[in-house]
N, C-alpha and C positions, 0 to 999 in steps of 0.2 A: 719929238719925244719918242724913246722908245722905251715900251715896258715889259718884263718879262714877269708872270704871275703863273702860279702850280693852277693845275685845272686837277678831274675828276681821273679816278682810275689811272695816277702816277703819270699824267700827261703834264705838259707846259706849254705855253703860248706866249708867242713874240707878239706886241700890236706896236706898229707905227703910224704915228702920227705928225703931219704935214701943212704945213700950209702954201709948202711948193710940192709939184713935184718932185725937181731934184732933190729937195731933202731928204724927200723919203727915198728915193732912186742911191743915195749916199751913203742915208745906215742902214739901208739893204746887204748893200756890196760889203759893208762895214763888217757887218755879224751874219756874214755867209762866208768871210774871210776865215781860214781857221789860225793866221795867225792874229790877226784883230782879237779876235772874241777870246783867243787863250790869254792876250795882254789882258785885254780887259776883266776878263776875270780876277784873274791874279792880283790886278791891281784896285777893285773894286769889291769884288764878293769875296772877299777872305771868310770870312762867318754867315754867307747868306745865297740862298740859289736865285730868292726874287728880287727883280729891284726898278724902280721907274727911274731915268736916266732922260735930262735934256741935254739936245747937243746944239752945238749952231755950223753948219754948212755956210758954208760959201762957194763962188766959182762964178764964170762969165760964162755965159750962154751953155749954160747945164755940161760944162769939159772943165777940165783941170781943179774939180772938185774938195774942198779942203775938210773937216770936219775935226769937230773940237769939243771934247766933252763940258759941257757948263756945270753941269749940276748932277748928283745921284743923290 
């Protein structure tokens, strides 16, 4: 799960949440990507900066990593 919420004084924070580590090792890389996160944007936050978002990862032995949005 990764959630993006406005903080104090015009800030924002990403929290991820795991229950593997490659998960979170996957929508790290995901939304550090700048073409990832502009898809995602566009296709997601049209009317919105916040939003909590589940994905589901997969991959064998933490390589060839797959990721897939479930839910926002």
């Amino acid at each position: 799960m990764v959630a993006k919420l406005n903080g104090d004084n015009n800030t924002s924070n990403l929290l991820f949440f795991s229950n593997h580590g490659f998960g979170a090792t996957a929508t790290i890389e995901y939304f550090t990507n700048t073409d990832s996160i502009t898809s995602f944007n566009k296709k997601h936050l049209k009317n919105a900066d916040e939003f909590i978002a589940l994905f589901y990862v997969s991959g064998k032995e933490r390589t060839s990593m797959n990721i897939k949005t479930n839910f926002i």
